[in-house]
C-alpha positions, 0 to 999 in steps of 0.5 A, a space after each residue: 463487603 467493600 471489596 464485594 462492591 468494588 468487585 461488582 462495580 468492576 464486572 458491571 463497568 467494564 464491559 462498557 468501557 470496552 465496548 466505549 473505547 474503540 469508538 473513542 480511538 476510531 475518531 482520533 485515528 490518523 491515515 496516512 496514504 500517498 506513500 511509496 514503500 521501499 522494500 527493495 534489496 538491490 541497486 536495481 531496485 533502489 534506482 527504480 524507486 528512485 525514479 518511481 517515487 519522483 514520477 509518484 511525487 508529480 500526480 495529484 489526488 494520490 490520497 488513499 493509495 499506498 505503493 509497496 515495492 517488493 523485490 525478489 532476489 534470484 543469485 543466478 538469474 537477477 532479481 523480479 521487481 513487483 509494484 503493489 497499490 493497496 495490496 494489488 499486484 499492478 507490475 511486474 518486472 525483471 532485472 537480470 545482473 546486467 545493466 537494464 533500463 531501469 528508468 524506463 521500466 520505472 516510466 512503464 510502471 509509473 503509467 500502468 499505475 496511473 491506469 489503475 488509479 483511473 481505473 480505480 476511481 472511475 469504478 467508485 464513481 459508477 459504483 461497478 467493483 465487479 472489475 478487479 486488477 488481473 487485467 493487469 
């Protein structure tokens, strides 16, 4: 008889306490956002994130955005660097085995971005989401 009630306690609380919980670790998750991630394989793609994130250091109100940089290596061709912003392809680039200017590439980056941001912002101002990043 115990163990019927303990069972039946069980059945009946459960489902409430499961239904409580998310609610409980929703208030006390943490967001981190405003970070460059460095996914990058090669010299070229160290550099340019080198670069980017000191550019990306400088801007202010970078809270909520996240950069991923990704970066595909080709043995023969050199390798394709692509900047992401919450998940958006925003730039794309390519650096061949040679020598490039990877510092200016990171500037053209760093100022599309900051395009995208502004972008960004001003459409959750007048509310218009109709506008998405393939102008980019």
């Amino acid at each position: 008889m115990k163990q019927l009630k303990q069972r039946l306690l069980t059945y009946v609380l459960c489902p409430f306490l499961l239904l409580a919980s998310p609610i409980t670790l929703a208030d006390n998750d943490i967001e981190i956002s405003g970070l460059v991630i460095d996914r990058t394989l090669t010299r070229f793609g160290k550099d340019f994130g080198f670069y980017y994130s000191s550019y990306w250091r400088e801007l202010p109100f970078t809270q909520g955005f996240n950069v991923t940089l990704y970066e595909t290596v080709f043995p023969q061709a050199g390798t394709v660097l692509t900047l992401e912003v919450n998940g958006t392809r925003i730039y794309t680039t390519h650096f061949g085995r040679r020598a490039n200017p990877v510092k200016e590439s990171a500037e053209q980056a760093i100022l599309i971005t900051i395009d995208y941001l502004a972008q960004v912002r001003a459409n959750a101002i007048t509310g218009d989401f109709s506008v998405t990043s393939d102008d980019f």
